[in-house]
TIKOL-453746 format. One record per residue (C-alpha): residue number from 1; residue in three letters; x, y, z. Coordinates in nm, 2 decimals, padded with zeros to 4 digits. Each point is the difference from the previous one (the first is absolute). Layout:
// TIKOL-453746
<r pos="NUM" code="ALA" px="X" py="Y" pz="Z"/>
...
***
This chain:
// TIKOL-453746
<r pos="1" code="UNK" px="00.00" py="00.00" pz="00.00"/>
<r pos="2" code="UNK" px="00.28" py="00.26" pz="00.10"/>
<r pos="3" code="UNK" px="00.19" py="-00.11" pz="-00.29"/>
<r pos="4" code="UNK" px="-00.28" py="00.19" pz="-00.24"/>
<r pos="5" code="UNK" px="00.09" py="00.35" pz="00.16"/>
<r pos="6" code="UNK" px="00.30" py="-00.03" pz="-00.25"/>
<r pos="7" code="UNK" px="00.03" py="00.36" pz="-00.14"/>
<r pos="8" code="UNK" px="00.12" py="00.20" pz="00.31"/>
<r pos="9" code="UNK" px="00.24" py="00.26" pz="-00.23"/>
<r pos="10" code="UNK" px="-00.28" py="00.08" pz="-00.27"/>
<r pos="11" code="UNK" px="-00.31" py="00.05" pz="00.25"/>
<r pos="12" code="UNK" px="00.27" py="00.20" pz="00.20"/>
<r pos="13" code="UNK" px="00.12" py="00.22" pz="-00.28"/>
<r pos="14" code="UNK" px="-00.32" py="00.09" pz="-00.12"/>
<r pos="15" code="UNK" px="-00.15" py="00.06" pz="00.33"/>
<r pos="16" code="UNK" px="00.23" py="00.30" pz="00.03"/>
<r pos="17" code="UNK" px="00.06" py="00.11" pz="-00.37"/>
<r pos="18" code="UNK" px="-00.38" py="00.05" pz="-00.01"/>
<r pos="19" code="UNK" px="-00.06" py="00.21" pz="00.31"/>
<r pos="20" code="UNK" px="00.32" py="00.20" pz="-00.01"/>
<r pos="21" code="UNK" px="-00.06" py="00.09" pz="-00.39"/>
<r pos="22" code="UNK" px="-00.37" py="00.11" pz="00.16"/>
<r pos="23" code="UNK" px="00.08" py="00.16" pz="00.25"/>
<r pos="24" code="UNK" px="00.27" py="00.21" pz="-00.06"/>
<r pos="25" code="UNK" px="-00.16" py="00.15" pz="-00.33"/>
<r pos="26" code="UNK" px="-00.33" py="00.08" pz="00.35"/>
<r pos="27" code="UNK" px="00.33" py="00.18" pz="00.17"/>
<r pos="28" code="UNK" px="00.10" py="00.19" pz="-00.27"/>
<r pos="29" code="UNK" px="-00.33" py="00.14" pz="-00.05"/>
<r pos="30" code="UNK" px="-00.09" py="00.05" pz="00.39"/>
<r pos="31" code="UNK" px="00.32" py="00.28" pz="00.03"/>
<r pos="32" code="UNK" px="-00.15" py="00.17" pz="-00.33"/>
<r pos="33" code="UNK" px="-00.10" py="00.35" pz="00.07"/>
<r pos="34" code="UNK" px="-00.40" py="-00.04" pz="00.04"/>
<r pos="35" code="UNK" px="00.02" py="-00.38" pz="00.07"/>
<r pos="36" code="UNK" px="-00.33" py="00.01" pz="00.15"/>
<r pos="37" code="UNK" px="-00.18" py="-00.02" pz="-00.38"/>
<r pos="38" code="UNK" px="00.22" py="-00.34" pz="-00.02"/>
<r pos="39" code="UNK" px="-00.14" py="-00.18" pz="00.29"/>
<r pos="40" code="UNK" px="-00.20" py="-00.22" pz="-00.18"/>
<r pos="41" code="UNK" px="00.31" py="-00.14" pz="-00.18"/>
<r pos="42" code="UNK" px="00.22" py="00.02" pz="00.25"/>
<r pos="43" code="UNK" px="-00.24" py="-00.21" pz="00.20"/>
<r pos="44" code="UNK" px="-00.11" py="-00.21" pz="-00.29"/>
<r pos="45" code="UNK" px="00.37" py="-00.07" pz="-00.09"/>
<r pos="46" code="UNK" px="00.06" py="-00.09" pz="00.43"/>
<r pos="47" code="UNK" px="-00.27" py="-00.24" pz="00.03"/>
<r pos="48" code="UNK" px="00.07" py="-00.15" pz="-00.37"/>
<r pos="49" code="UNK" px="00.37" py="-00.03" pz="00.12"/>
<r pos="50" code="UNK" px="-00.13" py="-00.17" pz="00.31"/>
<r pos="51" code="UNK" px="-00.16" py="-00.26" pz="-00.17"/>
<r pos="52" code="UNK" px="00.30" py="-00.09" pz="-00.21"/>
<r pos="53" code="UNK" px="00.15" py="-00.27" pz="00.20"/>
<r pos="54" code="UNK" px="-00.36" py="-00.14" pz="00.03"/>
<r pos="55" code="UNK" px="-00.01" py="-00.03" pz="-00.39"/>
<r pos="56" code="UNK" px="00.29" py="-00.18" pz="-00.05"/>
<r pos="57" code="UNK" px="-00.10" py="-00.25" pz="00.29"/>
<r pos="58" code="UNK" px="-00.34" py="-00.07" pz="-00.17"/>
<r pos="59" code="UNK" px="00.16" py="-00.05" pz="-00.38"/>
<r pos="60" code="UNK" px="00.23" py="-00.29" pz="00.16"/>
<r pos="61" code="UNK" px="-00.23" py="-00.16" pz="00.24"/>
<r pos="62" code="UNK" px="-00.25" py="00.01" pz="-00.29"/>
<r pos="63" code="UNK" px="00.26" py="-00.17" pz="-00.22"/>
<r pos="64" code="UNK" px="-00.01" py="-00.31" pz="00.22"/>
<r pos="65" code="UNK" px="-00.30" py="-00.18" pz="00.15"/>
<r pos="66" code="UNK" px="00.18" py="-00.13" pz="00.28"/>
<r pos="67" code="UNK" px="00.08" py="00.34" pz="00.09"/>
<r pos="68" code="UNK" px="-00.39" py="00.08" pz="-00.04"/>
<r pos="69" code="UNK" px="-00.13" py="-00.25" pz="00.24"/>
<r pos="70" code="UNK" px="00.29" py="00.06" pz="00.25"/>
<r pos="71" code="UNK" px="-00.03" py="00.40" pz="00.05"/>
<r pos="72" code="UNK" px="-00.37" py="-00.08" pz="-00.02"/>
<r pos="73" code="UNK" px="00.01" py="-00.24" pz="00.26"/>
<r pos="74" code="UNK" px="00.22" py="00.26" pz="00.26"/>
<r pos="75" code="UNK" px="-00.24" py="00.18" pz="00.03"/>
<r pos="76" code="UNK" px="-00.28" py="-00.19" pz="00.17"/>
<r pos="77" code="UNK" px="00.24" py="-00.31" pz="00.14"/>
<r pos="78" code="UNK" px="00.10" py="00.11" pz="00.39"/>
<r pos="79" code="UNK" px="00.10" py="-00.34" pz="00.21"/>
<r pos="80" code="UNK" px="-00.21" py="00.04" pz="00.33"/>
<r pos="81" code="UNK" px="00.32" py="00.02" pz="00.21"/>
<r pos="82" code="UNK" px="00.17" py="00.28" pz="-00.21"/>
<r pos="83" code="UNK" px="-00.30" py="00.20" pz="00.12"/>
<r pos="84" code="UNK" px="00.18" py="00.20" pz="00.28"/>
<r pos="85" code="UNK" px="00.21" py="00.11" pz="-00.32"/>
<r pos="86" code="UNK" px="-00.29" py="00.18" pz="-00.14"/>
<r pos="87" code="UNK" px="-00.07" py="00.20" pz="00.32"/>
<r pos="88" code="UNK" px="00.38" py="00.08" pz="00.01"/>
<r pos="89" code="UNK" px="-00.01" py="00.19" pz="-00.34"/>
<r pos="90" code="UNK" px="-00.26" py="00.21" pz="00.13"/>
<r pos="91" code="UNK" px="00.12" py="00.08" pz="00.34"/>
<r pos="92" code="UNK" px="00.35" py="-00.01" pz="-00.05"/>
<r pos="93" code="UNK" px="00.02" py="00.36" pz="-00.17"/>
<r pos="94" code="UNK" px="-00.18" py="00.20" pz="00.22"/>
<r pos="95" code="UNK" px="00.10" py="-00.18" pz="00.32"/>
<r pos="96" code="UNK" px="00.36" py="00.12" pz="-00.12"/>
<r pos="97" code="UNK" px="-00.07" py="00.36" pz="-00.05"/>
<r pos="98" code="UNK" px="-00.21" py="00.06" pz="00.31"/>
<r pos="99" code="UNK" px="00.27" py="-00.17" pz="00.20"/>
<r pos="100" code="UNK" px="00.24" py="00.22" pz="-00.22"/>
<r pos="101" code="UNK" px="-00.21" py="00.32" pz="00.10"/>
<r pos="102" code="UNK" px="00.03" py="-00.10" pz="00.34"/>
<r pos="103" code="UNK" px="00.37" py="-00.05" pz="00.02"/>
<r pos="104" code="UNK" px="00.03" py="00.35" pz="-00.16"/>
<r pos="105" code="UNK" px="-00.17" py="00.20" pz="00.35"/>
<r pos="106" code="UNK" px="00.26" py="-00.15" pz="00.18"/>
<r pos="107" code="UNK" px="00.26" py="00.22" pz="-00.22"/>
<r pos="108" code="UNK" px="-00.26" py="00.32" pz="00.00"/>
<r pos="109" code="UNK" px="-00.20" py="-00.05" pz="-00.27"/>
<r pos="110" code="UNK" px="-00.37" py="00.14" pz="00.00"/>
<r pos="111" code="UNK" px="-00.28" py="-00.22" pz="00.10"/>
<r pos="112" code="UNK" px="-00.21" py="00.09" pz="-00.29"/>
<r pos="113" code="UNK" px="00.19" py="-00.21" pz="-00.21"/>
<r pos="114" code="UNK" px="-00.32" py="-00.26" pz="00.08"/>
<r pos="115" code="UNK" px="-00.26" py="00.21" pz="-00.13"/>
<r pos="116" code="UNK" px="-00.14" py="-00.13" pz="-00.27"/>
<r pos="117" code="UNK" px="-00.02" py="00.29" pz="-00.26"/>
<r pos="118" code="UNK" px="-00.18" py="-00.17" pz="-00.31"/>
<r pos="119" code="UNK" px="00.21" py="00.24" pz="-00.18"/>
<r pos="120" code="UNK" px="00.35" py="-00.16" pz="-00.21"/>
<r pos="121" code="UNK" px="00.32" py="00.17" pz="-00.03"/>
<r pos="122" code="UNK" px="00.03" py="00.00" pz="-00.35"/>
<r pos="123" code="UNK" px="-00.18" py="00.09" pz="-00.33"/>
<r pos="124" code="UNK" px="-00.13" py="-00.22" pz="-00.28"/>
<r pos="125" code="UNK" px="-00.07" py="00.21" pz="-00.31"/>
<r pos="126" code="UNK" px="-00.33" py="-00.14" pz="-00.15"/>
<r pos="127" code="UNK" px="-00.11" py="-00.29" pz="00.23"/>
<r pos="128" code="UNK" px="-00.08" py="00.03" pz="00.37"/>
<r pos="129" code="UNK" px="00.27" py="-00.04" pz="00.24"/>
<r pos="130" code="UNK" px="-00.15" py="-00.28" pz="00.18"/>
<r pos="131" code="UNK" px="-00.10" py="-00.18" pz="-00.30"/>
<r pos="132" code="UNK" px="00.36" py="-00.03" pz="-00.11"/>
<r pos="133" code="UNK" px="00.10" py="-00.13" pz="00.32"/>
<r pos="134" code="UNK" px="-00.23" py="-00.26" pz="00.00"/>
<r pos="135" code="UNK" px="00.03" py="-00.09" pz="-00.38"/>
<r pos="136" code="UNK" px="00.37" py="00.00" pz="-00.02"/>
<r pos="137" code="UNK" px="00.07" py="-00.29" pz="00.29"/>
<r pos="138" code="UNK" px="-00.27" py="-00.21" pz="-00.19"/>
<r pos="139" code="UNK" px="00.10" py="00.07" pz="-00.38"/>
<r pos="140" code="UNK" px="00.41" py="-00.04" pz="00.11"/>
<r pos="141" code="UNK" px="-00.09" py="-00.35" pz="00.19"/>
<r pos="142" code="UNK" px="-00.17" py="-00.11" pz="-00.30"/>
<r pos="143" code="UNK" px="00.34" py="-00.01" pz="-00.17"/>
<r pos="144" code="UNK" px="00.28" py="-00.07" pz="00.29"/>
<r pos="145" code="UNK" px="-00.21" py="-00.27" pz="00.15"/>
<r pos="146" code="UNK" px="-00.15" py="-00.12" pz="-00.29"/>
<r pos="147" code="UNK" px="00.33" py="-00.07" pz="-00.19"/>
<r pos="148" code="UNK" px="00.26" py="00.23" pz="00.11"/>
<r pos="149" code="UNK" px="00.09" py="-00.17" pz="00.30"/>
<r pos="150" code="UNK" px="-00.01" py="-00.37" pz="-00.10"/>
<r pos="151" code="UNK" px="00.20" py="00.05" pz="-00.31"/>
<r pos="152" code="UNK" px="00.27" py="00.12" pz="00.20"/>
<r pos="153" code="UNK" px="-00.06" py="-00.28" pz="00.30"/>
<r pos="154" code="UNK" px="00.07" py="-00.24" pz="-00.30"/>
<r pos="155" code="UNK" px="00.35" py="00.10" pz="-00.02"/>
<r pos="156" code="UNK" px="00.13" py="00.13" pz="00.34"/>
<r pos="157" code="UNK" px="-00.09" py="-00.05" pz="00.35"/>
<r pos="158" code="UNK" px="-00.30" py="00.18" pz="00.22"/>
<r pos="159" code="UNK" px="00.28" py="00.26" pz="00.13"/>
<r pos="160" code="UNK" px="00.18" py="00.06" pz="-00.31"/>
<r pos="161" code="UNK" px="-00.38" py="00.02" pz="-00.19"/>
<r pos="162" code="UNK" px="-00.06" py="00.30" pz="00.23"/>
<r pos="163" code="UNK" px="00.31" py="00.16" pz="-00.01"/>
<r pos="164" code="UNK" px="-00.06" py="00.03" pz="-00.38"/>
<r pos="165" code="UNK" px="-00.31" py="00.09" pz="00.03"/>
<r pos="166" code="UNK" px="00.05" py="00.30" pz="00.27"/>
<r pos="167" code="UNK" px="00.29" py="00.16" pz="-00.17"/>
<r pos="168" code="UNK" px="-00.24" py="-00.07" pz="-00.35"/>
<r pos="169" code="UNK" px="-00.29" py="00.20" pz="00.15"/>
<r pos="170" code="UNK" px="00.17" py="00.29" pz="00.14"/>
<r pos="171" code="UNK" px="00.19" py="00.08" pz="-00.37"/>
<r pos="172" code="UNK" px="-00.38" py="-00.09" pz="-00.12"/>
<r pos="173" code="UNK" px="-00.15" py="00.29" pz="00.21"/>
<r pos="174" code="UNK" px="00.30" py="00.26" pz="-00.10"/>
<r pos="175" code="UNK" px="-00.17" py="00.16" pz="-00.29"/>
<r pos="176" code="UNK" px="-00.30" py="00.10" pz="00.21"/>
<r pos="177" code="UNK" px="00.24" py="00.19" pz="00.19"/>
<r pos="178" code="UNK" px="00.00" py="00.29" pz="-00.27"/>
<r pos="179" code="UNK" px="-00.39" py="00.03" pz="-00.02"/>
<r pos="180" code="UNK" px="-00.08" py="00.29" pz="00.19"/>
<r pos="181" code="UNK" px="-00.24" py="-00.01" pz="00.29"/>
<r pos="182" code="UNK" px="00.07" py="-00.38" pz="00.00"/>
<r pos="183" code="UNK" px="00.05" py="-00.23" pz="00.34"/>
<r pos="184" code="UNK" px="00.39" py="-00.09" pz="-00.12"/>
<r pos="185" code="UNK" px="00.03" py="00.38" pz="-00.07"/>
<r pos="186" code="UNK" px="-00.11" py="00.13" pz="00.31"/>
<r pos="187" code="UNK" px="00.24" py="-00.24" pz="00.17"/>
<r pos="188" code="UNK" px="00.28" py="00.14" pz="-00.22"/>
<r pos="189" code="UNK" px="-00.12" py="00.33" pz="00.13"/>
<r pos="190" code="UNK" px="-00.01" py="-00.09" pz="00.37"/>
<r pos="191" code="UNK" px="00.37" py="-00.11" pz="-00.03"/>
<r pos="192" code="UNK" px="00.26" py="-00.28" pz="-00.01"/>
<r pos="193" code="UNK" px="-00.07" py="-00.19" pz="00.32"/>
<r pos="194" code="UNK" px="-00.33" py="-00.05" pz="-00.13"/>
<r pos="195" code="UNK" px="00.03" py="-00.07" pz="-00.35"/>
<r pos="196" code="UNK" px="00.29" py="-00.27" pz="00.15"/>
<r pos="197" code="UNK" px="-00.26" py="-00.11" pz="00.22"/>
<r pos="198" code="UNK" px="-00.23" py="-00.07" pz="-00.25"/>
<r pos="199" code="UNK" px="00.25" py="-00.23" pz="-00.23"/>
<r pos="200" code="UNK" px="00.11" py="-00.19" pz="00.31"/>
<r pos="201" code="UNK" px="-00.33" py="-00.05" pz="00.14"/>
<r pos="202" code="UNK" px="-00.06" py="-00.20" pz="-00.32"/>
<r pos="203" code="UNK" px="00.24" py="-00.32" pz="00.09"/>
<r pos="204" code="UNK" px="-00.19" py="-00.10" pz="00.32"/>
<r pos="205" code="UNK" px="-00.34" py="00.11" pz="-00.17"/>
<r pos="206" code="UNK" px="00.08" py="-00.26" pz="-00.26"/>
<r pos="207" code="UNK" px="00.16" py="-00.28" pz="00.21"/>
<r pos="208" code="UNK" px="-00.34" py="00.09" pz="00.25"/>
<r pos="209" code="UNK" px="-00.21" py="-00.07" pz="-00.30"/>
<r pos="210" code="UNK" px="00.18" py="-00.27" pz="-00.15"/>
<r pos="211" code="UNK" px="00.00" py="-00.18" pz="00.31"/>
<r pos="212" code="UNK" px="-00.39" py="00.07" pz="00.03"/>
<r pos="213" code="UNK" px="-00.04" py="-00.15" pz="-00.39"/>
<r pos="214" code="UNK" px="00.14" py="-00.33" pz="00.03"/>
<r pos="215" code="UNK" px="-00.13" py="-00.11" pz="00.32"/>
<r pos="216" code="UNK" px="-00.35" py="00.08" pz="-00.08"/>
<r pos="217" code="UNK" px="00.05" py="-00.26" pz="-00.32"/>
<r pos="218" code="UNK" px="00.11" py="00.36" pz="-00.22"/>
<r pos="219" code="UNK" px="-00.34" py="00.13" pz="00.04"/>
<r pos="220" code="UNK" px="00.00" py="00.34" pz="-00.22"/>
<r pos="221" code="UNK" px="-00.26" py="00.17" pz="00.19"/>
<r pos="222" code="UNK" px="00.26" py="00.00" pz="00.35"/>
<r pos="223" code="UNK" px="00.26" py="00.16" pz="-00.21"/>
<r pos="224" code="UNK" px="-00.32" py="00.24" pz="-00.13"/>
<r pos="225" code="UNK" px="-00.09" py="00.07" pz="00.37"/>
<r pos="226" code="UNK" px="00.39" py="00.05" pz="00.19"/>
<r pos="227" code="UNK" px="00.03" py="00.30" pz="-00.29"/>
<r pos="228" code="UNK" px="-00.37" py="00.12" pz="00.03"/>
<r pos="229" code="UNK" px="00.04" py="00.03" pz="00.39"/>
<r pos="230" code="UNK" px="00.37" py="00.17" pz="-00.01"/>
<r pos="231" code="UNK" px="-00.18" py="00.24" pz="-00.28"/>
<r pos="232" code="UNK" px="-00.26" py="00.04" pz="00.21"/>
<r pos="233" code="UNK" px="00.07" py="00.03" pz="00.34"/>
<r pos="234" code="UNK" px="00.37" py="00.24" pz="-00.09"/>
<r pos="235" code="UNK" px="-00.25" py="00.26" pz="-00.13"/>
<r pos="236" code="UNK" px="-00.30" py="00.01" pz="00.20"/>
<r pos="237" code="UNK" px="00.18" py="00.14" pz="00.31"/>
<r pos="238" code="UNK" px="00.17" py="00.30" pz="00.07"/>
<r pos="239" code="UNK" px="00.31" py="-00.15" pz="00.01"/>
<r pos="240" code="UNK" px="00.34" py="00.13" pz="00.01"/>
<r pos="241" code="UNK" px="00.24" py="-00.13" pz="-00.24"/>
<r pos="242" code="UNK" px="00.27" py="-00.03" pz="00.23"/>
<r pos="243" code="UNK" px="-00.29" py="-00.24" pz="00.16"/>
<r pos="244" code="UNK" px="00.02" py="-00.22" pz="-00.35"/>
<r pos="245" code="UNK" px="00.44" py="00.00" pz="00.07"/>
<r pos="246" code="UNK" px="-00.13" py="-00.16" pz="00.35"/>
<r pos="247" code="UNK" px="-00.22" py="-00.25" pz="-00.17"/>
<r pos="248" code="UNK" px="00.24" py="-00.12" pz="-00.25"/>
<r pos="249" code="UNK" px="00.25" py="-00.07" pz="00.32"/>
<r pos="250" code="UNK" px="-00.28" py="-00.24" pz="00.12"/>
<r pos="251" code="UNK" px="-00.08" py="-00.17" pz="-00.29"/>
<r pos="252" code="UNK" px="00.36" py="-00.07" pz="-00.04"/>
<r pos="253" code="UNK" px="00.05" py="-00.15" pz="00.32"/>
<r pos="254" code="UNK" px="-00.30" py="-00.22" pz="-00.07"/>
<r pos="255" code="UNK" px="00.17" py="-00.13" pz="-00.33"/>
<r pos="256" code="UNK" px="00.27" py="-00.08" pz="00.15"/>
<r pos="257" code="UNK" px="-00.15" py="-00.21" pz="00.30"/>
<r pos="258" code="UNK" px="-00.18" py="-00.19" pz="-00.29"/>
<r pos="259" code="UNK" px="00.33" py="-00.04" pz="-00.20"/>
<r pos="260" code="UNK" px="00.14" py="-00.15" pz="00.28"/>
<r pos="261" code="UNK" px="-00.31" py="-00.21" pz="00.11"/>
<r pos="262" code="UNK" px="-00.06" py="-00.10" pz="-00.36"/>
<r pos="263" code="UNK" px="00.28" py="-00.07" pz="-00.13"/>
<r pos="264" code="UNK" px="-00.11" py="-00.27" pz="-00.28"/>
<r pos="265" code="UNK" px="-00.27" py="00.16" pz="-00.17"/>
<r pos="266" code="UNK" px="00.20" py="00.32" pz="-00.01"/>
<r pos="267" code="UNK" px="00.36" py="-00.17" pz="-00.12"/>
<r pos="268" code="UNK" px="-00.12" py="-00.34" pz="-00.12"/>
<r pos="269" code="UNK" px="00.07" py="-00.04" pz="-00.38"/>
<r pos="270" code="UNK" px="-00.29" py="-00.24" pz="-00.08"/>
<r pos="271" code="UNK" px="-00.33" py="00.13" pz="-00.08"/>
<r pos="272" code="UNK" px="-00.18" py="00.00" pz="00.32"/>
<r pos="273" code="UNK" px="-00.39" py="-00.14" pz="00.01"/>
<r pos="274" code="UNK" px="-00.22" py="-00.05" pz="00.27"/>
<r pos="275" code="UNK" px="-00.01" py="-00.32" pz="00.16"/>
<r pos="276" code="UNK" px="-00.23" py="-00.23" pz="-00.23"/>
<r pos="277" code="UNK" px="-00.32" py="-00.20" pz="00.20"/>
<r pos="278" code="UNK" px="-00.16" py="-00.30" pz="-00.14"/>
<r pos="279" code="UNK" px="-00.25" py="-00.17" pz="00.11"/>
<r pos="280" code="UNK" px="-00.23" py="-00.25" pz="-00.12"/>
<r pos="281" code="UNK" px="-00.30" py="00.25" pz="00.03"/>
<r pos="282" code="UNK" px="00.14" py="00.26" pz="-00.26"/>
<r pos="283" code="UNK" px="00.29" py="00.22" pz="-00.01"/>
<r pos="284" code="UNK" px="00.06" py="00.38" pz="00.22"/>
<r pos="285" code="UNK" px="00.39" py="00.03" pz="-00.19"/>
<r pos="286" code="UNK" px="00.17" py="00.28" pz="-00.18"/>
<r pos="287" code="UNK" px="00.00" py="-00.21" pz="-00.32"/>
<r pos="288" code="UNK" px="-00.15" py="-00.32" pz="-00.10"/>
<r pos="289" code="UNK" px="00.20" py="-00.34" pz="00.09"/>
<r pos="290" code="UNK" px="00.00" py="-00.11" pz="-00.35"/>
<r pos="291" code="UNK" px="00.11" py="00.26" pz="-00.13"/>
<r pos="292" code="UNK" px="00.32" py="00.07" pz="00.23"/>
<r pos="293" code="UNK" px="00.05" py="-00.40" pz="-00.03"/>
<r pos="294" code="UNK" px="-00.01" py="00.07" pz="-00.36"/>
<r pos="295" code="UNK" px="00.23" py="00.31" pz="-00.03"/>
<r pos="296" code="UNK" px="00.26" py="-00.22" pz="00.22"/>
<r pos="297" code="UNK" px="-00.02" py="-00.25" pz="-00.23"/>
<r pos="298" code="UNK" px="00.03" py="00.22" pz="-00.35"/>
<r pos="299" code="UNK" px="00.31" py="00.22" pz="00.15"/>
<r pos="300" code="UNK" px="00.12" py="-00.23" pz="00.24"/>
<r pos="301" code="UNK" px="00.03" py="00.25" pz="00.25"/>
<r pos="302" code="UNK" px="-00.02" py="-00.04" pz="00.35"/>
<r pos="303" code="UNK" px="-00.21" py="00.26" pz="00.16"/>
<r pos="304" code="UNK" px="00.03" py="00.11" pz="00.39"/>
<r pos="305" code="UNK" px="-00.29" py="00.03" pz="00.22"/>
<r pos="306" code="UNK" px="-00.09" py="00.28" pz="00.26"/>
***
């Protein structure tokens, strides 16, 4: 199954070449004297250049029927013990920037960081700020844990996977840098400890998320709801973005407990599944017996078990 993920360079080059081509033409235009009459492209040409990645995930999963029923099936397939996973994706997120807003009183920062303003920090051109911060975690998941993700896993460990991935994502964002009025500019604005913060804060989100994916079975939608939540939950409070340098120190003490704690999914070079049940009654597995029986015996492989 992995082994059909097998175009990691193309989906990766043209996840970026289609974007940044997009999105630097919308910067251009937004430091145009007047760039108010070219909202509607600029935000046309944002959310377009958005949903690049997920275009070049649909043309190769749609190329392969295996593909098909698999992404289809990751959606909806959740073993009842990888349950507690789910609830971590939504709670993890906020519980770290609350607890980050909390650690911030004891150096002096205001107490209003926890009210919750409704209002986001950033512009959006044509579309609603909110919408884009809900749309975005869902469209980008689409594509890195549709396909992204595994066709890397198919080549490198879980650590090293992530590691690509992170440094990937934050040269991925660097064009939106230049649109005026938008998040990545405003951190640019606000100065180099946070724009730092920002890139960093990207290699424990990832391993977080990663972590999350493949021991719910790589269920897309807890990939869809980690980002939704951090999207979410970093803009609905009046918090202060030395609160967010606070955050990423937690979340990166949490990786690293789990590094050390789970070691073999994290560093094991074998594609990792979930532990396979049958049962004379039916089957509650990752994928069906026959079929793994049958991959083992068509690439004489042997495959390890989580």
């Amino acid at each position: 199954m992995i082994n059909n993920y097998r175009y990691p360079f193309r989906f990766y080059f043209f996840s970026a070449v289609i974007p940044w081509s997009l999105w630097l033409i919308a910067a251009f235009m937004s430091h145009q004297t007047g760039a108010e009459q070219y909202s509607v492209y600029i935000g046309t040409l944002g959310l377009v250049g958005l949903c690049g990645p997920l275009f070049v995930a649909a043309y190769y999963i749609s190329k392969d029927k295996v593909l098909l029923d698999d992404v289809a099936r990751r959606f909806i397939n959740v073993d009842t013990g990888a349950k507690r996973y789910l609830m971590a994706s939504l709670l993890l997120m906020p519980a770290s920037i609350l607890l980050a807003m909390a650690i911030s009183l004891l150096f002096g920062y205001d107490v209003g960081q926890f009210t919750i303003t409704g209002q986001a920090t950033f512009s959006s051109a044509l579309f609603p700020v909110w919408f884009l911060l809900v749309i975005a975690p869902v469209v980008e998941e689409l594509a890195w844990h549709s396909y992204g993700t595994d066709c890397l896993r198919q080549k490198f460990t879980l650590f090293t996977t992530s590691m690509i991935f992170a440094v990937y994502w934050g040269l991925w964002h660097l064009p939106l840098a230049f649109i005026q009025g938008y998040y990545h500019s405003n951190l640019v604005v606000e100065g180099m400890l946070h724009s730092i913060n920002f890139l960093v804060s990207l290699f424990p989100f990832v391993l977080l998320m990663n972590w999350l994916y493949y021991k719910t079975g790589r269920n897309i939608l807890v990939a869809v709801m980690l980002h939704l939540s951090a999207n979410v939950f970093n803009e609905i409070f009046a918090t202060h973005p030395d609160s967010k340098v606070i955050q990423t120190g937690l979340l990166l003490v949490l990786t690293v407990y789990l590094l050390f704690t789970q070691r073999e999914l994290f560093f094991s070079k074998g594609y990792l599944r979930q532990s396979i049940r049958c049962s004379n009654d039916g089957f509650r597995q990752l994928y069906p017996c026959n079929q793994i029986r049958g991959e083992r015996e068509h690439e004489n492989k042997i495959y390890k078990f989580s």
